[in-house]
Every structure is written in structure tokens, then in C-alpha cells.
C-alpha positions as CSV (number, residue, x, y, z in Angstrom):
1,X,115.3,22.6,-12.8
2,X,114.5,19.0,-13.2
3,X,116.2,18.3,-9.4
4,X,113.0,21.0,-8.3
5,X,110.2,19.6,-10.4
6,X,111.2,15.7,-9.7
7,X,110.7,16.2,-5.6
8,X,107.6,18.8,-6.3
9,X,105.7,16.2,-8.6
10,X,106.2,13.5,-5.6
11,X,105.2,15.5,-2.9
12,X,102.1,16.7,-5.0
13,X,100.9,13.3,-6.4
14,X,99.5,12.0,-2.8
15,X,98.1,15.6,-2.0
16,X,96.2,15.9,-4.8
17,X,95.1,12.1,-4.4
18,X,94.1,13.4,-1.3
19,X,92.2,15.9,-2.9
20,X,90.6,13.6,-5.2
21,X,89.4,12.0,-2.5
22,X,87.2,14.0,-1.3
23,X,85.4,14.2,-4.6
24,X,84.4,10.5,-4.2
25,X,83.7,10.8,-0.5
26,X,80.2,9.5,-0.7
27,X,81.8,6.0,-2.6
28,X,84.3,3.9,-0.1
29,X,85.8,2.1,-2.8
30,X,86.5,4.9,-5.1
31,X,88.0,6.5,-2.3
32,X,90.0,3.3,-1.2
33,X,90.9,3.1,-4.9
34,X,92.0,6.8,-5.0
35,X,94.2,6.2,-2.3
36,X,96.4,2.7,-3.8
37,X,96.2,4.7,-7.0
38,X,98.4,7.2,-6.2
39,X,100.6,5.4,-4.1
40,X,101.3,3.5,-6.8
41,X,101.8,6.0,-8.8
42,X,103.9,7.8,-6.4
43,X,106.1,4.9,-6.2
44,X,106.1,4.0,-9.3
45,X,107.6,7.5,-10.2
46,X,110.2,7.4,-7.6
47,X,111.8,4.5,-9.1
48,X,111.6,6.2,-12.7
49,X,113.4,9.3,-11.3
50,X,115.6,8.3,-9.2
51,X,118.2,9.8,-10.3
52,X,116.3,13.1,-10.7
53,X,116.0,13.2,-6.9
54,X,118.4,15.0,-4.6
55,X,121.1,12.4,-2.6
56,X,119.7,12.1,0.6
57,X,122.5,11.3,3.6
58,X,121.2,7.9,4.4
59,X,120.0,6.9,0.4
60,X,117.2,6.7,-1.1
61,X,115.9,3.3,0.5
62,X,113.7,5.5,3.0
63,X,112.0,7.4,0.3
64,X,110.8,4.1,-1.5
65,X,109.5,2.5,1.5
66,X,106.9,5.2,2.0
67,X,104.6,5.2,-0.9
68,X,104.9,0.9,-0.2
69,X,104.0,1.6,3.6
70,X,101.1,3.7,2.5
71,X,99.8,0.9,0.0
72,X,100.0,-1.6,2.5
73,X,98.3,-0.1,5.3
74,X,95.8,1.2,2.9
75,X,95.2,-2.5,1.3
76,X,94.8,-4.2,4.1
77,X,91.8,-2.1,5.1
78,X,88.3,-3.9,5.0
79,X,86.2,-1.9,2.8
80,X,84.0,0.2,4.9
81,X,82.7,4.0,5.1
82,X,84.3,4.8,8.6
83,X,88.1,4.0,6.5
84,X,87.5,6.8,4.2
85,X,89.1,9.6,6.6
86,X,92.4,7.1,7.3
87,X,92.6,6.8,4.0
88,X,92.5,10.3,2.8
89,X,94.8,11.1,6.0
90,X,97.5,8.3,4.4
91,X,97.9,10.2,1.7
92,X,98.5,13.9,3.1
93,X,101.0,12.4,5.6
94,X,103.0,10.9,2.8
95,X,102.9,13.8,0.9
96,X,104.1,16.0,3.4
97,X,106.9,12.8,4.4
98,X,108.7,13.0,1.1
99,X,108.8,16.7,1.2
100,X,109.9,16.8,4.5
101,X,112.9,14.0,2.9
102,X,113.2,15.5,-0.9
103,X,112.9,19.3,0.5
104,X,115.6,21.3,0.7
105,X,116.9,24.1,3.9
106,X,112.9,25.6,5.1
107,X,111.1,23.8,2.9
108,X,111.9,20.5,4.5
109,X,110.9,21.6,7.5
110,X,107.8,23.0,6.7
111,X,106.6,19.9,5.1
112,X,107.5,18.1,8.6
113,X,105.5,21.4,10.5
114,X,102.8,20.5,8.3
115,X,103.0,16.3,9.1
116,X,103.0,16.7,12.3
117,X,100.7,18.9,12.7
118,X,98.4,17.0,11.0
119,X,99.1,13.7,13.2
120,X,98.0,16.2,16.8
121,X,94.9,17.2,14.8
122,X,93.4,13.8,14.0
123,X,94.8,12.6,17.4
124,X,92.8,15.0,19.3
125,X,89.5,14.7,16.7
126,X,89.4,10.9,17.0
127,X,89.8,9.8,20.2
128,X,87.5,7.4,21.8
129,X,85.8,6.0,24.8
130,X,87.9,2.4,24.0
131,X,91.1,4.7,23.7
132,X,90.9,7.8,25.1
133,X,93.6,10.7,24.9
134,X,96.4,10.3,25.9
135,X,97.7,13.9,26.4
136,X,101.6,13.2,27.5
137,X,101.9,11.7,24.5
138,X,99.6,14.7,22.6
139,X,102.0,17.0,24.3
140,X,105.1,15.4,23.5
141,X,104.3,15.9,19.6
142,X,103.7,19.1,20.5
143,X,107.0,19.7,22.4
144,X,108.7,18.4,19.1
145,X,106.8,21.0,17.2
146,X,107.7,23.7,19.3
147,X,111.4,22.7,19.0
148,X,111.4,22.3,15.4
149,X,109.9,26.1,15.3
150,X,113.1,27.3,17.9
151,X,115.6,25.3,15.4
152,X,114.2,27.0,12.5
153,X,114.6,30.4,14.2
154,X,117.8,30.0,16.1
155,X,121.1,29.5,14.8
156,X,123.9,26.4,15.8
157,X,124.2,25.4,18.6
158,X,120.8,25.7,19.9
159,X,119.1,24.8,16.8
160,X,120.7,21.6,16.4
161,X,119.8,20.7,20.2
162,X,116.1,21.6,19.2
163,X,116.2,19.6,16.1
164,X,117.7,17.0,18.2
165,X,114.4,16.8,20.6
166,X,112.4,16.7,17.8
167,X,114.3,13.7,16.4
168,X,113.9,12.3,19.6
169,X,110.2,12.6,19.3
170,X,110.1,11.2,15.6
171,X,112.8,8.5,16.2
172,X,111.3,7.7,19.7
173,X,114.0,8.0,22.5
174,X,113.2,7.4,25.8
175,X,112.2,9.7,27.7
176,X,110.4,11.3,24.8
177,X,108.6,8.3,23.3
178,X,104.9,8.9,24.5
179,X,104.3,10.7,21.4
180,X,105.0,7.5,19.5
181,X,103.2,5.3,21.3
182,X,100.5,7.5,21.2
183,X,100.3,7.5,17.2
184,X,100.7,3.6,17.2
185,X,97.8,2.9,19.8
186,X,95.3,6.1,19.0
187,X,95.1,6.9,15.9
188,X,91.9,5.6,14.0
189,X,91.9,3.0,10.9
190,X,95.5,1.7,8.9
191,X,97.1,5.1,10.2
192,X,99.4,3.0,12.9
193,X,100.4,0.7,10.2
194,X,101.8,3.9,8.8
195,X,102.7,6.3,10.9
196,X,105.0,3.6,12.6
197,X,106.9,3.4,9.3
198,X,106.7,6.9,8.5
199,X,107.4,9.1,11.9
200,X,111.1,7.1,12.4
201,X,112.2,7.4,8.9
202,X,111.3,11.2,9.2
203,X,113.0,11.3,12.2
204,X,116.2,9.7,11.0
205,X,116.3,11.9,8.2
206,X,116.5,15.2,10.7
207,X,119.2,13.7,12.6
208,X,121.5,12.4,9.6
209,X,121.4,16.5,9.0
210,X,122.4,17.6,12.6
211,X,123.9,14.7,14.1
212,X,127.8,15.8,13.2
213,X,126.6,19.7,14.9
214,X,125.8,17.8,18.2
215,X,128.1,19.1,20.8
216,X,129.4,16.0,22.5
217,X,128.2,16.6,25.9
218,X,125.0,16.3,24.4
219,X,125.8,12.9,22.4
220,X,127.0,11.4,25.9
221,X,123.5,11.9,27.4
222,X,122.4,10.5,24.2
223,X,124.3,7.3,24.4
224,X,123.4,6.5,28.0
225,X,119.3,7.4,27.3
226,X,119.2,4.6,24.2
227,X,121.2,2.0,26.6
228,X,118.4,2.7,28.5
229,X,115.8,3.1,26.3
230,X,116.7,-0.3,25.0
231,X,116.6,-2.3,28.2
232,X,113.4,-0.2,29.5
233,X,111.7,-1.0,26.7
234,X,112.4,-4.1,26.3
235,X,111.0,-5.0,30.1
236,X,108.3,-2.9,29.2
237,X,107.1,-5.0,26.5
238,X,107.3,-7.9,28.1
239,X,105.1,-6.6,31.0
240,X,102.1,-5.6,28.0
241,X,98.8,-7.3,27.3
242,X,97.7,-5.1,24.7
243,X,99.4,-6.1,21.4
244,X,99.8,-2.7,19.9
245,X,101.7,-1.6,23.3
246,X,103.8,-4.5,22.7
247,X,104.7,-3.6,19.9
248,X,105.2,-0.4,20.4
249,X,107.5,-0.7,22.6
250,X,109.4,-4.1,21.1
251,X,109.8,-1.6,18.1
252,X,110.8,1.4,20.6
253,X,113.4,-0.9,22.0
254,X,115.1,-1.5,18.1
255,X,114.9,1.8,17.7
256,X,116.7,3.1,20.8
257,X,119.7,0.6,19.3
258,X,119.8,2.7,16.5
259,X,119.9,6.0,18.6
260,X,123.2,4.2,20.0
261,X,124.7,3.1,17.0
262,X,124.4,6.7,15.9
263,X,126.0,8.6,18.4
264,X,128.7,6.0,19.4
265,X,129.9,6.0,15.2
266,X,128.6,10.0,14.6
267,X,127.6,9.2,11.7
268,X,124.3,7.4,9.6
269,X,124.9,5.4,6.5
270,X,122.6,3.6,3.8
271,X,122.5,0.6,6.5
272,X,121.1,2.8,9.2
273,X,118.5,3.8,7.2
274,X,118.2,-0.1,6.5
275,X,117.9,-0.7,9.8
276,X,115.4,1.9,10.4
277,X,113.4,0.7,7.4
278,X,113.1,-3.1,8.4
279,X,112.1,-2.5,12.1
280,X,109.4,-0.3,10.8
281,X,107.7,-2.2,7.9
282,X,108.1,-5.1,10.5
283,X,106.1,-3.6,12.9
284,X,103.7,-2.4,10.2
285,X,103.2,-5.8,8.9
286,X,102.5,-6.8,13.0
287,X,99.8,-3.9,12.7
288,X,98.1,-5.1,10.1
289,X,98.3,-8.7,11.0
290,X,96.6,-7.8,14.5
291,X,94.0,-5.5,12.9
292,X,92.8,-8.7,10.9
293,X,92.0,-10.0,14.1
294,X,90.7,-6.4,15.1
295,X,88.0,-7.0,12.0
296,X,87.0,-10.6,12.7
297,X,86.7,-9.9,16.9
298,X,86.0,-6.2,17.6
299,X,88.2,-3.4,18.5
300,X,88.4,-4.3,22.1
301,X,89.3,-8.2,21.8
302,X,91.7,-9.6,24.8
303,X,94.3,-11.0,22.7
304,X,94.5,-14.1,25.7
305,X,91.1,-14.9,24.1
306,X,92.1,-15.9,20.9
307,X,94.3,-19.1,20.2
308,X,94.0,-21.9,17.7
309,X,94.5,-20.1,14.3
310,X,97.5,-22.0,13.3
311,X,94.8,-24.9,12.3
312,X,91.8,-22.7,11.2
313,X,93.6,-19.8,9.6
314,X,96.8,-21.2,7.8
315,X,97.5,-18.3,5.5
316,X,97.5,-16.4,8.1
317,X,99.4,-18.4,10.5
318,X,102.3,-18.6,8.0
319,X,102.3,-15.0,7.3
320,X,101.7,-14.0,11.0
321,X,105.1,-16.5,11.5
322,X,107.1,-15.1,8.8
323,X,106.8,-11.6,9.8
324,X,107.3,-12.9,13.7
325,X,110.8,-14.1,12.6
326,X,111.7,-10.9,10.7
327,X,110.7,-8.8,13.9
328,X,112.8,-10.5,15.7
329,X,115.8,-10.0,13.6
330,X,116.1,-13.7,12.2
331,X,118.4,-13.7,8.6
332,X,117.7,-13.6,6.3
333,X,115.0,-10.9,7.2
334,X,115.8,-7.1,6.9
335,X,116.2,-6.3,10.6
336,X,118.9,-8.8,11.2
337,X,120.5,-7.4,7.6
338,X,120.1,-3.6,9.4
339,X,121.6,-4.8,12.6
340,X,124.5,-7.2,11.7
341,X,125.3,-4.6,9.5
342,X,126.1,-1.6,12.2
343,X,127.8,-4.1,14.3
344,X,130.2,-5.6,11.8
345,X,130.5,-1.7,10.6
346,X,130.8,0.0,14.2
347,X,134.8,-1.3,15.3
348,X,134.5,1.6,17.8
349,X,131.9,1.0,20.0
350,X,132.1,0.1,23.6
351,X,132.0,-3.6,24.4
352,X,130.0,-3.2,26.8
353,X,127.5,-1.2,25.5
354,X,127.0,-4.2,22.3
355,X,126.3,-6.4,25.3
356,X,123.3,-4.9,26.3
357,X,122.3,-4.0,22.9
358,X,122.3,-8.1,22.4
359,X,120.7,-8.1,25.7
360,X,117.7,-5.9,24.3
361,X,118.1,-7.7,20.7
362,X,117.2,-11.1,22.5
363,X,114.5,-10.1,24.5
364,X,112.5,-9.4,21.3
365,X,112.4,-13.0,20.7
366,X,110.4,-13.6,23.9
367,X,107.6,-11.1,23.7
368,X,107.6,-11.4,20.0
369,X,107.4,-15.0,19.9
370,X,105.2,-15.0,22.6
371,X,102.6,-13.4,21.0
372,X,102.7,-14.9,17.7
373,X,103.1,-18.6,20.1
374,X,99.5,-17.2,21.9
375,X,97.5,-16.4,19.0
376,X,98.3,-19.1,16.1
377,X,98.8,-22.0,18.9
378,X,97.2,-23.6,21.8
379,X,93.2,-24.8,21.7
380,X,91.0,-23.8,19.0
381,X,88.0,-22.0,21.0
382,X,84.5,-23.5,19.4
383,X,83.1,-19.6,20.2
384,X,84.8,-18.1,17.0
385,X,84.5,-18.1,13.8
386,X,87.5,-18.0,12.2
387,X,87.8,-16.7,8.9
388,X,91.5,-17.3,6.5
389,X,92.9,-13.9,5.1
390,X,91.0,-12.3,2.0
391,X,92.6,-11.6,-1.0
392,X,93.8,-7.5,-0.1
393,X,95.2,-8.5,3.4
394,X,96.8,-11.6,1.9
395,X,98.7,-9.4,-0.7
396,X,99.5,-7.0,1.4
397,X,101.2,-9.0,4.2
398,X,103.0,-11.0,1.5
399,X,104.2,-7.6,0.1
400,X,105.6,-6.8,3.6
401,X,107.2,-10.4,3.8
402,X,108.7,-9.8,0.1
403,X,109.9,-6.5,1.0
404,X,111.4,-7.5,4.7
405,X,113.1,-10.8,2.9
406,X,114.8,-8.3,0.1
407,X,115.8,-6.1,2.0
408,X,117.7,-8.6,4.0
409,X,119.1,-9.7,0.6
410,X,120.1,-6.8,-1.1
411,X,123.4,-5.0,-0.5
412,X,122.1,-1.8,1.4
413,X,124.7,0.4,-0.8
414,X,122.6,0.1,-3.4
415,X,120.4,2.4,-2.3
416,X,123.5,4.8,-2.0
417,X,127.0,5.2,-0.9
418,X,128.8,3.4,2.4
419,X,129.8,6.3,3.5
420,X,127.6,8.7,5.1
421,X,127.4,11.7,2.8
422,X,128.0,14.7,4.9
423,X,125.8,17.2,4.0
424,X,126.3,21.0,4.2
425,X,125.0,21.2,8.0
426,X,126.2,24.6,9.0
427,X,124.8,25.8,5.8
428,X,121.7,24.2,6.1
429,X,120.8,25.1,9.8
430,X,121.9,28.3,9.3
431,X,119.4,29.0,6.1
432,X,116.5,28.0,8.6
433,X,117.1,31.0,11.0
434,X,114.9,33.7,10.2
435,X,116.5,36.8,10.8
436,X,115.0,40.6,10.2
């Protein structure tokens, strides 16, 4: 009983803050309040009932990180009326993320239905003029919809191939990684700062379930697509002006390592999920740190315009630096933790396959350090005025600094066992097909 009520009282905490919300639509702090409130509260509980919650295959590290995501994001916000919807939007996305991870054989899936159905609608409602829509990537969500619906109706082996392009989507693979990028560079307010932390850990979660019913045809294709997903990206990166792109796909690049570590080992452990975790509160901390800039300059500022901020902004150069160095994998950081981890862990992958993983690995620290090198360095430019961090974006960078450092610090097996725990796949996919 208490296994049911534990994962129902999680998922309905940020729903009903959600709700609450609304009540205190007309007041932007009340509503910005509303919304740290009860992801507080959400994380709060999650630590006290831990072991009320059902053992998830990759441990309960990715469940914690959400509600913290959520604050974060939400934090870092300046307080203003246009926020509110973000804000309110934070919350039903998390909501439906831990029931989508705490939910068990349809309802999981419905709660992931329900997220990403709710990510297309506010895409296609608030696009703008600066950033208009981008409908590859719009469709690609949609694709991944569509084939979670044929992997909840269909039984193995085409249901796990579905659920496969739908993890694809989530946990972007190239060629399926518009949708991603999409939610990183479209969505309005402290949603990317999220949703880049929510969509992979969602995704991973779907293919720790399926990932031992792949046929292994289908894992070959797999395997070469994240070799080169990792390289492609990487290039890609380098070739961006726009910092969200770069980051997009820098993070899409880490990611597609972790596709190949997957389906070279066919398995995911606690340090997967580790892995997983790091690269995306990294990239959320990035987020966050480039929408400060985003407040002081406008929405459309040519990051080749700004430079200078080491001297006139040193709170934020030191945070903008720390969080540089964790997204480039440097130990004692998280991402380094995540990856050193699957390589030490991984005796049976392909030599030549780690090489260009490396390859990919050290390309991050050019585009990443580029950008960081570009912003806090160079002349100070006597047009701006630059203003240090506030008090909410301080904290909520340092949280993601905190967080990044322990989780390079802690053993990842605390969050649950070395071993993958195999769940009850056959049984599981099989519950999902709706038969008359």
C-alpha cells in the first residue's frame, strides 16, 4: 500500500502546486513562491521516503535531481509577470517526470504521454518572431509520441523498437535529436534549464526497461549512430554562435557517449544514471548562467558582444568558471565521476570505439572553454552596464556547483546497487499492450 501512496503523493505534490498557482496568478511572487515551495517539498519528501519508493533500474539518483532541477531553474528566474506560465509549466512537467519514473507498467507511460504532450503544446503556443518554430524538431516529439502509443499497443519485439525511438527522442540520438534541441532553444522562461535535465533522465529511464529486449541488429545500428552522434555533434558545436545551440549540442554530444556505453555493455547501472545526471544539471547550470546575461542584455544579444565580466562581474565569473570545468568533465566534477566511471566499468568495449569517444570528450574543452574564455575575458566594453549576480541566481548556480562537485564525490552506488537490476521487461511490455 505504502509503495502506491509514496510515488502518488510525489507525483501529486507539484500538480497540485501547479494548481495552486493559478489561484495566485494575478501576484508573480506568490506564484514564483508556489512553485520553490513545492519543489522543496517534493524533494524534501523524496529523501524521507526513500525507501517507500519502488527500486528503479538505474537508482534513485535521477529521481532526486528533478525536484532540485526544478528549484534551480525556477530560482534563477528574475521576478517578472511574463515567468508566471514557466513557472506553473515547471511544475506539471515534474509531476508528470516522477510518475513517468515511480509509475509502474501503463501508468508510467501515461505520465510520459502526458509530459510530452505538454512540452509540443507550449512549444507550438509560445513561439516567437526572435525564435520561430521549428517544426522538424515539433515533429520529432511528435514522432516519439506516436511510438510510445505503437509500444503501448504492440507486443515485443516491436514495442521495444518503438520504445526505443522514443528514447531516442528523450535521450537525443542523432538522427533524432531536433526535438531536443528544439526544447533547449524554444521554449519560453527557465523551461530549457529544465527540460534539458528532465527529457534525458526520462529517456534513460525508458531504455533501462527495454534495452535487454533490443534485438541485436538493432543495437548495432545503435552503436555506430552514437559514434556518430558524438563526433557530429561535437563539430557541430564548434561551428555555433548562438550559446544555447552550443550547448545543445556539446550536451548532445555527452549524451550520444552514453547511448554507446549502453548498447556496447547492454546494460545501465547507478553510474549511467550518474552520468546522465551530471551532463544534464551541467548544462542547466550553463542555461541559467547565459540567461543572466539574457536579463541584463536582451533576448537577442550576440554573445561576441559581450566580454570583460571576469573584472566587472566576479561572482559570476567564478561560478560561470566552475560550472565551465564541470561541463567539460574536469574531476572532481560529476561528469568526469559519470564518465571515468563507464570506462573503468566497460572491459568490453571496442578500443576503437573509446578512442573516439575521448575524441568527442576533448572537443568539449574547446567550445566549452571557448565560450566561457569569450564572455568573462578579453576588453571590458564601456557600452554596458554590468551588474554582479543577485542573491536567487547566486544560490542557485552555487546549488548546481554543490550538487555537480558531490556528485563527483559520492560513490554512485549509493544511490543503488552496481549492478543493473534487471527488471521484469517481458512482463512489463507485455502489460502495456491493450488487447480486446
Amino acid at each position: 500500500m505504502m509503495e502506491f501512496f509514496a510515488p502518488s503523493l510525489l507525483t501529486a505534490i507539484p500538480l497540485l502546486g501547479a494548481l495552486l498557482s493559478v489561484r495566485f496568478w494575478s501576484d508573480p511572487k506568490r506564484v514564483k513562491t508556489c512553485s520553490i515551495a513545492s519543489s522543496i517539498l517534493t524533494l524534501a519528501l523524496m529523501l524521507g521516503m526513500a525507501k517507500l519508493l519502488p527500486p528503479l533500474p538505474t537508482g534513485l539518483l535521477s529521481l532526486y535531481l528533478l525536484p532540485l532541477g526544478a528549484l534551480t531553474s525556477v530560482l534563477s528566474q528574475p521576478l517578472h509577470e511574463d515567468h508566471r506560465f514557466s513557472w506553473m509549466v515547471t511544475l506539471v512537467c515534474l509531476g508528470f517526470g516522477i510518475g513517468t519514473l515511480t509509475g509502474r507498467d501503463v501508468s508510467g507511460s501515461f505520465f510520459l504521454m502526458m509530459l510530452m504532450v505538454t512540452i509540443i503544446a507550449v512549444l507550438y503556443r509560445h513561439h516567437t518572431a526572435l525564435w520561430p518554430m521549428s517544426w522538424w524538431g515539433v515533429g520529432l516529439l511528435i514522432f516519439g509520441l506516436v511510438c510510445l502509443g505503437i509500444s503501448m499497443l504492440t507486443a515485443t519485439p516491436l514495442s521495444s523498437i518503438a520504445s526505443l525511438m522514443t528514447c531516442a527522442v528523450l535521450l537525443p540520438l542523432a538522427p533524432f535529436h531536433g526535438g531536443y534541441l528544439t526544447t533547449v532553444t524554444r521554449l519560453p522562461g527557465n523551461l530549457p534549464s529544465f527540460v534539458v535535465l528532465l527529457l534525458p533522465i526520462v529517456g534513460l529511464h525508458r531504455l533501462s526497461i527495454i534495452l535487454s529486449t533490443i534485438p541485436d541488429d538493432v543495437i548495432s545500428v545503435v552503436i555506430v549512430l552514437a559514434l556518430v552522434g558524438a563526433l557530429y555533434s561535437a563539430v557541430k558545436a564548434l561551428a555555433q554562435s548562438r550559446v544555447r545551440l552550443v550547448l545543445g549540442y556539446g550536451s548532445l554530444s555527452f549524451f550520444s557517449i552514453v547511448w554507446w556505453f549502453a548498447a556496447t555493455t547492454m546494460a545501465t547501472t547507478p553510474r549511467t544514471a550518474l552520468l546522465v545526471g551530471a551532463i544534464g544539471l551541467a548544462t542547466s547550470g550553463l542555461l541559467i548562467a547565459w540567461q543572466v546575461i539574457r536579463t541584463r542584455y536582451g533576448d537577442d544579444v550576440d554573445p561576441q558582444a559581450i566580454s570583460g565580466l571576469a573584472a566587472a562581474m566576479p561572482k559570476y565569473a567564478v561560478v560561470l568558471s566552475l560550472l565551465g570545468l564541470a561541463a567539460m568533465g574536469i574531476p572532481p566534477f560529476g561528469v568526469f565521476a559519470g564518465f571515468m566511471g563507464l570506462v573503468l566499468t566497460s572491459p568490453q568495449a571496442p578500443v576503437f570505439g573509446l578512442f573516439l569517444v575521448l575524441g568527442a570528450w576533448l572537443a568539449a574543452s574547446w567550445y566549452i572553454m571557448q565560450l566561457v574564455q569569450q564572455l568573462l575575458f578579453g576588453a571590458s566594453r564601456p557600452g554596458l552596464r554590468y551588474t554582479d549576480l543577485l542573491h536567487p541566481e547566486l544560490i542557485s548556480l552555487v546549488v548546481v556547483v554543490l550538487v555537480l562537485l558531490a556528485l563527483g564525490l559520492i560513490p554512485s552506488t549509493l544511490f543503488g546497487p552496481e549492478q543493473p537490476v534487471q527488471p521484469q521487461t517481458t512482463v512489463f511490455l507485455e502489460s502495456l499492450a491493450w488487447r480486446n
